[in-house]
N, CA, C and O atoms as a Tripos MOL2 file, in Angstrom:
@<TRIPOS>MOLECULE
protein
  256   255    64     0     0
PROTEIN
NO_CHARGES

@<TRIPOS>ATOM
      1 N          19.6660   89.4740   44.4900 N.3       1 UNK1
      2 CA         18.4840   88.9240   45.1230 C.3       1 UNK1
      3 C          17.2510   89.6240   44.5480 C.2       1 UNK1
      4 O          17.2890   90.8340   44.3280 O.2       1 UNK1
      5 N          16.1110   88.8640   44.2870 N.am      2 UNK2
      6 CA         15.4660   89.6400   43.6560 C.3       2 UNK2
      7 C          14.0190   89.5350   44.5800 C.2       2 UNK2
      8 O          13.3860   88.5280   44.9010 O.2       2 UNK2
      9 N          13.7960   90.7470   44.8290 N.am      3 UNK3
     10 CA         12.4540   91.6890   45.5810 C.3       3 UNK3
     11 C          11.2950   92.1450   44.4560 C.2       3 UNK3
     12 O          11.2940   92.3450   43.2410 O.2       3 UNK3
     13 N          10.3280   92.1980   45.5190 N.am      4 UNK4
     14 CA          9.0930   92.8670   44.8750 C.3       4 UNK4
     15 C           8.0810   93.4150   46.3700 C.2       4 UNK4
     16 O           7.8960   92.7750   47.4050 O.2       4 UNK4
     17 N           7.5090   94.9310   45.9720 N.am      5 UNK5
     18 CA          6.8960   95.2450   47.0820 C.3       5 UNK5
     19 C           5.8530   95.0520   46.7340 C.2       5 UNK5
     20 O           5.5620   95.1520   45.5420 O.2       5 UNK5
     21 N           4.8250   94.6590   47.8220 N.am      6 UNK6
     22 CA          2.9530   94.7180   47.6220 C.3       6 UNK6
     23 C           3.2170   95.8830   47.1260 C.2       6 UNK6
     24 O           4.3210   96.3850   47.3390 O.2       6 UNK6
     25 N           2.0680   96.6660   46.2210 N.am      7 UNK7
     26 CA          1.6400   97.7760   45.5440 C.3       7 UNK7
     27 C           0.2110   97.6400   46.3690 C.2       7 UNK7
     28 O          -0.3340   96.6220   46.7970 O.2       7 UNK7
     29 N          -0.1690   98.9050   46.4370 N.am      8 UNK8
     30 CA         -1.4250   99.0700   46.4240 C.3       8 UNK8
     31 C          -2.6120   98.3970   45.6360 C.2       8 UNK8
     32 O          -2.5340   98.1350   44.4360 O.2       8 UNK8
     33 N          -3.6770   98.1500   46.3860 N.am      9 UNK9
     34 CA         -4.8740   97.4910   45.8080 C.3       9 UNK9
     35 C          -4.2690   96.0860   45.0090 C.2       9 UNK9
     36 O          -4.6820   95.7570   43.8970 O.2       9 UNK9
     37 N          -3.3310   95.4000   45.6870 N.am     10 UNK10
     38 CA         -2.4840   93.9230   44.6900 C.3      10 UNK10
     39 C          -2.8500   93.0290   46.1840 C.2      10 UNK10
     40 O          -2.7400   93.2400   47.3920 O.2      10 UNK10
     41 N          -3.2670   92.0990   45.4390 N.am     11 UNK11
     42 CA         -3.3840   90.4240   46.1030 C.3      11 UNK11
     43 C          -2.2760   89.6860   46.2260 C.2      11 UNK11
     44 O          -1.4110   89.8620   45.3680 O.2      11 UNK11
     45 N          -2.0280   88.7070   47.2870 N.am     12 UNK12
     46 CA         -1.2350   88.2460   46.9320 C.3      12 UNK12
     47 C          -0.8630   87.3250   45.8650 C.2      12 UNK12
     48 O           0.3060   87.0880   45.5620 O.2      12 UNK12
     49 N          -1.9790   86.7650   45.2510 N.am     13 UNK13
     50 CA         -1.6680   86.0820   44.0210 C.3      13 UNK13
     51 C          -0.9870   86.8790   43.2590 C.2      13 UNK13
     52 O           0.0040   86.2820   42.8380 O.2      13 UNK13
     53 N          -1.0610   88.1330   42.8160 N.am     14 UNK14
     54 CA         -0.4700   88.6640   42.0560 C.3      14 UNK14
     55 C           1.1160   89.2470   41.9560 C.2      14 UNK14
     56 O           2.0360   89.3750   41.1480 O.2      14 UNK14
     57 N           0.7650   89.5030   43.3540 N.am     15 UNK15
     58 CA          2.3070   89.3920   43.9610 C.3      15 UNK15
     59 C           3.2450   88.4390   43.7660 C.2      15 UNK15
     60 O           4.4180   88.7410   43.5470 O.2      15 UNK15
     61 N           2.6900   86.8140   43.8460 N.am     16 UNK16
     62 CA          3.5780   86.0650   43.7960 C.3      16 UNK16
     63 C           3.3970   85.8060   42.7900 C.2      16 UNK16
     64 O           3.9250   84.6980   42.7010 O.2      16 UNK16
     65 N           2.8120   86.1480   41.4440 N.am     17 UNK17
     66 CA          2.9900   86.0490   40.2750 C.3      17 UNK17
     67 C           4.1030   86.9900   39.4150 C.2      17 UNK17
     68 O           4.6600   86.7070   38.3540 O.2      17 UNK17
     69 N           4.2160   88.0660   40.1480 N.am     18 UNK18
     70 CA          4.9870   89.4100   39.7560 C.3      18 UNK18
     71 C           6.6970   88.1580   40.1070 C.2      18 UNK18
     72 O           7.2780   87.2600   39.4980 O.2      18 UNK18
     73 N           6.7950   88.6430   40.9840 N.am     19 UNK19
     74 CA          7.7970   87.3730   41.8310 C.3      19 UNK19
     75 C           8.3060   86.3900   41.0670 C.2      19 UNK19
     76 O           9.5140   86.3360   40.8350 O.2      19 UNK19
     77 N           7.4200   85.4880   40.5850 N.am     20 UNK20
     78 CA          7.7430   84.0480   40.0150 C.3      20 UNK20
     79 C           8.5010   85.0940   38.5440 C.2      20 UNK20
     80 O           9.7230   85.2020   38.4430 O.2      20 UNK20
     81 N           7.6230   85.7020   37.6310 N.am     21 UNK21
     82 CA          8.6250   86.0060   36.6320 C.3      21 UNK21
     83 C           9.4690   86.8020   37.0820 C.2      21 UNK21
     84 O          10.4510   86.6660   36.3530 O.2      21 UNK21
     85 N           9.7070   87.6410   37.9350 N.am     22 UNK22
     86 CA         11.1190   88.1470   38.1260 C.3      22 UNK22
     87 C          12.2580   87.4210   38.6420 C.2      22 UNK22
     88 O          13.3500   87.9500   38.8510 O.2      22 UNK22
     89 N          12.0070   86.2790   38.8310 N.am     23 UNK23
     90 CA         12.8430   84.8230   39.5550 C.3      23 UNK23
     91 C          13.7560   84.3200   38.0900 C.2      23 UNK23
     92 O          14.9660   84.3620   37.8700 O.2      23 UNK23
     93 N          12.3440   83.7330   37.0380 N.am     24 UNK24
     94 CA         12.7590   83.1250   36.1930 C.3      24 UNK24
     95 C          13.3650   84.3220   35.0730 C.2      24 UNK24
     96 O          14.3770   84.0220   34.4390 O.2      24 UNK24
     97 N          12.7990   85.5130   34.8770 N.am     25 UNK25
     98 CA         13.6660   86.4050   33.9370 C.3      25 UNK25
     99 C          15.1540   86.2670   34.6680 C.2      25 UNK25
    100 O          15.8960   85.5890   33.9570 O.2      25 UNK25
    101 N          15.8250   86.7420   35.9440 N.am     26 UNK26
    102 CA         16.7030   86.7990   36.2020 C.3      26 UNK26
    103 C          17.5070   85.5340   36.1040 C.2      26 UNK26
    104 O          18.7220   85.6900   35.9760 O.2      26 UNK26
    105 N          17.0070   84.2160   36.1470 N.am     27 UNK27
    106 CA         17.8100   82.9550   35.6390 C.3      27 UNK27
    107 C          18.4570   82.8660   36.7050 C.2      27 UNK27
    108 O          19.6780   82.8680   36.5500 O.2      27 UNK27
    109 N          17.8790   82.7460   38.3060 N.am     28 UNK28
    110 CA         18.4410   82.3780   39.1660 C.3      28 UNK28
    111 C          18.2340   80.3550   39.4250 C.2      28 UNK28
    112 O          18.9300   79.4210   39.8220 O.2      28 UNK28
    113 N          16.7450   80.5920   38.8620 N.am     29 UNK29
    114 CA         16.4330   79.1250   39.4080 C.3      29 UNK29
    115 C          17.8110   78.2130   38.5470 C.2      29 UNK29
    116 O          18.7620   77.6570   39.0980 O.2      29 UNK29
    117 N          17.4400   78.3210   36.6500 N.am     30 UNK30
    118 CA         18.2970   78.0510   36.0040 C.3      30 UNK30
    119 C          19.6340   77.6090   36.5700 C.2      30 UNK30
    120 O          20.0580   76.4590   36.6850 O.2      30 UNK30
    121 N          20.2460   78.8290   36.9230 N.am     31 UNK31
    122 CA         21.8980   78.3280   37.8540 C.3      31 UNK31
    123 C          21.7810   78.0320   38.9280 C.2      31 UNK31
    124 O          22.8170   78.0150   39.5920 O.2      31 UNK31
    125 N          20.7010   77.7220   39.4950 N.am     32 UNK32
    126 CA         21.0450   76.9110   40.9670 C.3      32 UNK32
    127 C          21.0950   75.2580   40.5580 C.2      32 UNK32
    128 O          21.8520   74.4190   41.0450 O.2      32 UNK32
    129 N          19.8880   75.0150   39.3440 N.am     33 UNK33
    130 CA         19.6520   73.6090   39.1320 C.3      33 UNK33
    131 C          21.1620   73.0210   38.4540 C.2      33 UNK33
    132 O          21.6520   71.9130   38.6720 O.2      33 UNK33
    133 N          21.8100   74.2730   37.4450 N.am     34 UNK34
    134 CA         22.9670   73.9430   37.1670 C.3      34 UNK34
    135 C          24.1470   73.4940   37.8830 C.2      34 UNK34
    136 O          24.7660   72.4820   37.5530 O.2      34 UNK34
    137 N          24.4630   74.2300   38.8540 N.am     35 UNK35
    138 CA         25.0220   74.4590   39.5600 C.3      35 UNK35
    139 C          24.7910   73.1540   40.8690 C.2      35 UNK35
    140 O          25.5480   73.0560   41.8350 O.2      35 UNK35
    141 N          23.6640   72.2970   40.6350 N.am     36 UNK36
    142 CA         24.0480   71.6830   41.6220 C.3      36 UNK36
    143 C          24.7070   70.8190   42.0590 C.2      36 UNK36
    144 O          25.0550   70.6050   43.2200 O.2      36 UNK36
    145 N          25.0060   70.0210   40.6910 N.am     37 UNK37
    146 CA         26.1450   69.1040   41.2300 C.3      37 UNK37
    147 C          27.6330   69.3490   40.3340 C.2      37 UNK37
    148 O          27.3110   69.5090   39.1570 O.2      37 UNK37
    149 N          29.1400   69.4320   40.4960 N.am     38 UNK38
    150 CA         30.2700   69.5400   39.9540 C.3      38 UNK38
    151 C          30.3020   68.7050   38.9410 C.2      38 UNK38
    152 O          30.1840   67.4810   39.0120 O.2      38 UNK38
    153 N          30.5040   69.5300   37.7240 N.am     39 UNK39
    154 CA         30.6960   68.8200   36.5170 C.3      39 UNK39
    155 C          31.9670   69.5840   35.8870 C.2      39 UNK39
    156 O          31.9640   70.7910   35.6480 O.2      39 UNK39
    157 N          33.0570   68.7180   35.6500 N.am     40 UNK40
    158 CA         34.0260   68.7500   35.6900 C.3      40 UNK40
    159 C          34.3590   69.3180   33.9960 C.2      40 UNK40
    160 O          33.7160   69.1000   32.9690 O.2      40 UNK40
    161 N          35.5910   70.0950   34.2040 N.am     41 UNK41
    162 CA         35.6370   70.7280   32.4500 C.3      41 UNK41
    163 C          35.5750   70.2670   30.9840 C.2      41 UNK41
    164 O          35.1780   70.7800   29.9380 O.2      41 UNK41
    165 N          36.3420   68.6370   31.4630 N.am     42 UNK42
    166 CA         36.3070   67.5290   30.1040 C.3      42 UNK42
    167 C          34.5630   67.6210   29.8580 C.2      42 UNK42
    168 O          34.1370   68.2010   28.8590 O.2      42 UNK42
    169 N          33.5940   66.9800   30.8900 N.am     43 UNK43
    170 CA         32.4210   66.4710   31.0380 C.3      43 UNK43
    171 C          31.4170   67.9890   30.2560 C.2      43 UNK43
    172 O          30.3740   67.6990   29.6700 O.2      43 UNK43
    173 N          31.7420   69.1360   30.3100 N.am     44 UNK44
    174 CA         30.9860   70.6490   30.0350 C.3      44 UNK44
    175 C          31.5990   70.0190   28.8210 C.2      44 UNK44
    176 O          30.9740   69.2650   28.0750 O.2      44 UNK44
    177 N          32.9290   70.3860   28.6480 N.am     45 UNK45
    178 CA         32.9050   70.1840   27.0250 C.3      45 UNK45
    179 C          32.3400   69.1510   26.0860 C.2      45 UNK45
    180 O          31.8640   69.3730   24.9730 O.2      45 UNK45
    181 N          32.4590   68.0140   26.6830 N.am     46 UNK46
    182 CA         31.5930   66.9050   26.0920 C.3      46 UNK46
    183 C          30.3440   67.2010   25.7620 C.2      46 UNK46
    184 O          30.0910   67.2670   24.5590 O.2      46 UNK46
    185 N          29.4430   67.4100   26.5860 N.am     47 UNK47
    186 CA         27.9970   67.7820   26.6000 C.3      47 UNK47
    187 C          27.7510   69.0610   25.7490 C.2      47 UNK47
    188 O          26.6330   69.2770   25.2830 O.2      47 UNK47
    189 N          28.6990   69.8310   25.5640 N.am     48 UNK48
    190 CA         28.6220   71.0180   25.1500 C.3      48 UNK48
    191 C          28.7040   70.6070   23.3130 C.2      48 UNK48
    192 O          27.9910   71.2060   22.5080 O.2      48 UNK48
    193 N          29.4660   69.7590   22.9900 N.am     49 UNK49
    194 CA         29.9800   68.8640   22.1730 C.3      49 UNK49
    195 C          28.6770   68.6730   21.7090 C.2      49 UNK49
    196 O          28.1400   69.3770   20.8540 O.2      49 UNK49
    197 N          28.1550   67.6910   22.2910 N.am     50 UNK50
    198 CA         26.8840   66.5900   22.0740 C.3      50 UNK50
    199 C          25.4500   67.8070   21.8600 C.2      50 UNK50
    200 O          24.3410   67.4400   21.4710 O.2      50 UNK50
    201 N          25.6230   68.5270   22.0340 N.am     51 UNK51
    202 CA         24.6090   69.7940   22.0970 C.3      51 UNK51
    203 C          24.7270   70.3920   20.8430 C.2      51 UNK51
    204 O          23.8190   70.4550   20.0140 O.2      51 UNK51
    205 N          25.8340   70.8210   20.7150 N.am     52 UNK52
    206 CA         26.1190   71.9930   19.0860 C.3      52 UNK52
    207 C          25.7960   70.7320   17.9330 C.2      52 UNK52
    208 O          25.5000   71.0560   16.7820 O.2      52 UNK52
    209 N          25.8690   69.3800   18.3030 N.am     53 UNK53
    210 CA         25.9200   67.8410   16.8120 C.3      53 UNK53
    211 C          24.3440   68.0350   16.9790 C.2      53 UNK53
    212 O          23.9030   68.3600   15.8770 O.2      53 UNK53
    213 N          23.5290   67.9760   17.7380 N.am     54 UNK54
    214 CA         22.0260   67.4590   18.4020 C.3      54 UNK54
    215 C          21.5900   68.9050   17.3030 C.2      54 UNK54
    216 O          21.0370   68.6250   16.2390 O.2      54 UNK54
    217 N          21.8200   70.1330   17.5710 N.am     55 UNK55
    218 CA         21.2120   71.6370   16.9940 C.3      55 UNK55
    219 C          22.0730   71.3320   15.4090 C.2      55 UNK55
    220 O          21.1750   71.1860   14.5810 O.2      55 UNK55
    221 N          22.9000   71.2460   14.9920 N.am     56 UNK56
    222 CA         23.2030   71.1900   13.9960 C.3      56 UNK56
    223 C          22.2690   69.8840   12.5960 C.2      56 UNK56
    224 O          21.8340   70.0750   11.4600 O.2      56 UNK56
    225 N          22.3470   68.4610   13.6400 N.am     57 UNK57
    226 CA         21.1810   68.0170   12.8230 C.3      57 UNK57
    227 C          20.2990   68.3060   12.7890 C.2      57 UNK57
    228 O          19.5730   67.9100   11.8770 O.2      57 UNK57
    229 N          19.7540   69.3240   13.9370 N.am     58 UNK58
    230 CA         18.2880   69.7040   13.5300 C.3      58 UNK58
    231 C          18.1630   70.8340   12.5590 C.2      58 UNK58
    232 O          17.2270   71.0720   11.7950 O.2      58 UNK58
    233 N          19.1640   71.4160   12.7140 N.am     59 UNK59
    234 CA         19.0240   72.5650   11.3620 C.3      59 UNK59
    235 C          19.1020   71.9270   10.4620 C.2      59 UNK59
    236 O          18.0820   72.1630    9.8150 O.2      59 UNK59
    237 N          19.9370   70.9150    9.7360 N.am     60 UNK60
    238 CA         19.5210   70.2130    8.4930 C.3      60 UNK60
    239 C          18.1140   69.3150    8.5580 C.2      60 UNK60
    240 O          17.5230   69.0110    7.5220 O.2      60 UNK60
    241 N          17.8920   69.1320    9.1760 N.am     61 UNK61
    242 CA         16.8540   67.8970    9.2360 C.3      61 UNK61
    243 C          15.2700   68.9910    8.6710 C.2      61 UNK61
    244 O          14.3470   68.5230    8.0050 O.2      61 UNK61
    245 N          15.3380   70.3010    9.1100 N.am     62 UNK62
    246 CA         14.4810   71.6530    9.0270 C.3      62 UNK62
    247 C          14.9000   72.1350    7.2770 C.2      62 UNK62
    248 O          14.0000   71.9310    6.4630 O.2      62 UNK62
    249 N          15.7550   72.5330    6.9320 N.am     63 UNK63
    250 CA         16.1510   72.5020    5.9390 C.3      63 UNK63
    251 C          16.0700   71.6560    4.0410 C.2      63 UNK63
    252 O          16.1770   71.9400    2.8480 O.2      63 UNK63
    253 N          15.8320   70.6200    4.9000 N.am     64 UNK64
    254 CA         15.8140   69.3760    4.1160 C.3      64 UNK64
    255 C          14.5360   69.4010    3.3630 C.2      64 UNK64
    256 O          14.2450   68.4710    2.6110 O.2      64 UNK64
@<TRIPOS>BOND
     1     1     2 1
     2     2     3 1
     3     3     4 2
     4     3     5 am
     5     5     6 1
     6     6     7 1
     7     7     8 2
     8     7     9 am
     9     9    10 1
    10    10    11 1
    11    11    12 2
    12    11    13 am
    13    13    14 1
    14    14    15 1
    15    15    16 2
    16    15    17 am
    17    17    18 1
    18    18    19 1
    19    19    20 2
    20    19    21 am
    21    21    22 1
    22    22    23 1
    23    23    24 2
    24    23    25 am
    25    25    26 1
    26    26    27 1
    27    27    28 2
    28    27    29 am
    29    29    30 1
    30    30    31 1
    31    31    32 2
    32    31    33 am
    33    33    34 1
    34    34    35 1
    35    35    36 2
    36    35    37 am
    37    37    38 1
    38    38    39 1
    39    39    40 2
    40    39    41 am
    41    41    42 1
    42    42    43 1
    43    43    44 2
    44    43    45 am
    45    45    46 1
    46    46    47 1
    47    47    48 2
    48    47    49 am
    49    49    50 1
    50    50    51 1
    51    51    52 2
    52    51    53 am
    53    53    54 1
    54    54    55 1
    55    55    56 2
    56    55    57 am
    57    57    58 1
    58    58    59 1
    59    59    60 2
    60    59    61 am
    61    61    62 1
    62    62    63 1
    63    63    64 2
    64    63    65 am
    65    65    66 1
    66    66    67 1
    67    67    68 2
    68    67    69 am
    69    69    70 1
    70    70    71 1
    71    71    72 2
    72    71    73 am
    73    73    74 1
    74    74    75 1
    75    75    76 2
    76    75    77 am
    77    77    78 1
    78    78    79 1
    79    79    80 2
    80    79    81 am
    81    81    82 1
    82    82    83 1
    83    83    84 2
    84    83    85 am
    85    85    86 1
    86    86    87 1
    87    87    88 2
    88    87    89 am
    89    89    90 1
    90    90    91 1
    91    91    92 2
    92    91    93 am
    93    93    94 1
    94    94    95 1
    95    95    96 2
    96    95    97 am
    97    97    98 1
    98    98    99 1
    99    99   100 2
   100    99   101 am
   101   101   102 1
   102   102   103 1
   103   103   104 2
   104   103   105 am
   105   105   106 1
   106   106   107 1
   107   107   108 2
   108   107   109 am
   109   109   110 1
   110   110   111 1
   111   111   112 2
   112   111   113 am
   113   113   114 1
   114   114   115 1
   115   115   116 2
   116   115   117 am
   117   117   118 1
   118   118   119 1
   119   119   120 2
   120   119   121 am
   121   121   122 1
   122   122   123 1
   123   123   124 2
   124   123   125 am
   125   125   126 1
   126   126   127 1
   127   127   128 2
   128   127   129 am
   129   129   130 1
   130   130   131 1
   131   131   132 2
   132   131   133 am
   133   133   134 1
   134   134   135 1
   135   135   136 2
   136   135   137 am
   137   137   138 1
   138   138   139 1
   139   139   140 2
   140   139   141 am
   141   141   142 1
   142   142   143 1
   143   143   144 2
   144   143   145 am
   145   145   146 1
   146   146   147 1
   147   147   148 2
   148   147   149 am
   149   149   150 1
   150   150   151 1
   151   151   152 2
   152   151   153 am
   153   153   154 1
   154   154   155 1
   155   155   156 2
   156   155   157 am
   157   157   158 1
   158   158   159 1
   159   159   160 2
   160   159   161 am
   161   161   162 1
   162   162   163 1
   163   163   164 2
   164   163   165 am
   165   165   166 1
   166   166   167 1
   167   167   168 2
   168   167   169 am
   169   169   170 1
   170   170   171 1
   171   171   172 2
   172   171   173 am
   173   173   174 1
   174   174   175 1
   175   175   176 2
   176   175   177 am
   177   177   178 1
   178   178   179 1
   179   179   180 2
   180   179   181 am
   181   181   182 1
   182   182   183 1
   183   183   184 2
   184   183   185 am
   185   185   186 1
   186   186   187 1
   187   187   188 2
   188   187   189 am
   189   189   190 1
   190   190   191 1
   191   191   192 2
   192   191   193 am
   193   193   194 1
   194   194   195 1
   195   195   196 2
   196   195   197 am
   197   197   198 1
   198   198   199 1
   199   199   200 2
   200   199   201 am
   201   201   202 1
   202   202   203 1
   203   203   204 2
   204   203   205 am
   205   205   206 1
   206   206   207 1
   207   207   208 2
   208   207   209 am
   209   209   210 1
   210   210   211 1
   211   211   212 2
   212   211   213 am
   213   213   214 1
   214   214   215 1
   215   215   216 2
   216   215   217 am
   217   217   218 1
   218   218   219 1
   219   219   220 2
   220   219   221 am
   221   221   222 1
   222   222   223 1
   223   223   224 2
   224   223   225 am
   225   225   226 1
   226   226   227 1
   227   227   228 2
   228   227   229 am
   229   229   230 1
   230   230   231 1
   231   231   232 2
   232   231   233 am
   233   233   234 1
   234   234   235 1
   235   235   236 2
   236   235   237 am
   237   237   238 1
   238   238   239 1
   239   239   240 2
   240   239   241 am
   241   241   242 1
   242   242   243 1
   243   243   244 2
   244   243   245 am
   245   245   246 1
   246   246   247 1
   247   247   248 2
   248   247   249 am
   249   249   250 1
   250   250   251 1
   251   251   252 2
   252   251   253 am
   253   253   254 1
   254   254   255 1
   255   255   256 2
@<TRIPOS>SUBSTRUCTURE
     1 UNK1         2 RESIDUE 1 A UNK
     2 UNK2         6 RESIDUE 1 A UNK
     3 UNK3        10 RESIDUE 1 A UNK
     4 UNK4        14 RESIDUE 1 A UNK
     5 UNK5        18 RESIDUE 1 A UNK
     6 UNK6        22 RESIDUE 1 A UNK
     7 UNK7        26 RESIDUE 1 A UNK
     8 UNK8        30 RESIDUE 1 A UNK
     9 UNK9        34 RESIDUE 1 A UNK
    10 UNK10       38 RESIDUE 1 A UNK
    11 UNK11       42 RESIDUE 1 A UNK
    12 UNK12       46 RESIDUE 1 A UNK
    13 UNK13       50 RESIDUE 1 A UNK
    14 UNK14       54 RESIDUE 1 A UNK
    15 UNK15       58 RESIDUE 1 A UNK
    16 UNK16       62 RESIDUE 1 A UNK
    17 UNK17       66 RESIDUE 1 A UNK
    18 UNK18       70 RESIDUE 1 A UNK
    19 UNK19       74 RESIDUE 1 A UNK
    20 UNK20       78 RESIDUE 1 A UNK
    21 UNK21       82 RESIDUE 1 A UNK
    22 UNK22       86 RESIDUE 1 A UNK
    23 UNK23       90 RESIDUE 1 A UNK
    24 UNK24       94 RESIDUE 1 A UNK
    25 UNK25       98 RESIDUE 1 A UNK
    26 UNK26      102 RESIDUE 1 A UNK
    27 UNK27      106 RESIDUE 1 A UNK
    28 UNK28      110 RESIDUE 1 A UNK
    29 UNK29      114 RESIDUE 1 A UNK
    30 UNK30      118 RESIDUE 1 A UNK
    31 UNK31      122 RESIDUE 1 A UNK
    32 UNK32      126 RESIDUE 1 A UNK
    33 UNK33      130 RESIDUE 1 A UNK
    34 UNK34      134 RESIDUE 1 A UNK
    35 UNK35      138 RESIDUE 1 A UNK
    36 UNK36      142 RESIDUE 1 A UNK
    37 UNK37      146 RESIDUE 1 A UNK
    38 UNK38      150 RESIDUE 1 A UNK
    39 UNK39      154 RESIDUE 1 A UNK
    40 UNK40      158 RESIDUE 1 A UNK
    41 UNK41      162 RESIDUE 1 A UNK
    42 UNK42      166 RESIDUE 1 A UNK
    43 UNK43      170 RESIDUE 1 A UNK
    44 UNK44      174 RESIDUE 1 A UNK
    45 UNK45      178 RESIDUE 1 A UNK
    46 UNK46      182 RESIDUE 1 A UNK
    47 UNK47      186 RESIDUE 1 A UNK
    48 UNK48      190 RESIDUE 1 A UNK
    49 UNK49      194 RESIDUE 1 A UNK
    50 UNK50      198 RESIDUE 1 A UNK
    51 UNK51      202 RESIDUE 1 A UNK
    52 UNK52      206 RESIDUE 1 A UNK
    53 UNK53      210 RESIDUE 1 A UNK
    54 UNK54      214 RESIDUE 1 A UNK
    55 UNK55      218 RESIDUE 1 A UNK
    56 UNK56      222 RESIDUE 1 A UNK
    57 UNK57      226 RESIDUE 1 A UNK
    58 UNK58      230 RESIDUE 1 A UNK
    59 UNK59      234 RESIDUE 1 A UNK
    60 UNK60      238 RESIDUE 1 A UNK
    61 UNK61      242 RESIDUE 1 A UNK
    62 UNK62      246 RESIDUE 1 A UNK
    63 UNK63      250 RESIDUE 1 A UNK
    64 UNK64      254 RESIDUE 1 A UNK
């Protein structure tokens, strides 16, 4: 779970700015959005599939 204390002489804007990147460094939001609906092991590998073809043409396409 990730915390942050007011500091001295800190606003709360800043606070909840401190906050927001310690949210997204830790990659909680990331795996919740993942995580929200069951995707089954065939379906990861597929996509996972379709991901490494998608980065691979783009390295040639950069290359070229």
């Amino acid at each position: 779970m990730t915390t942050v204390n007011l500091r001295s002489n800190e606003s709360q804007e800043q606070l909840l700015k401190r906050f927001r990147k310690r949210v997204v460094k830790s990659g909680v939001l990331s795996t919740v959005r993942r995580k929200r609906w069951f995707v089954s092991k065939s379906e990861l590998r597929r996509m996972e599939k379709k991901k490494a073809a998608r980065r691979i043409k783009r390295r040639q396409y950069k290359t070229d």
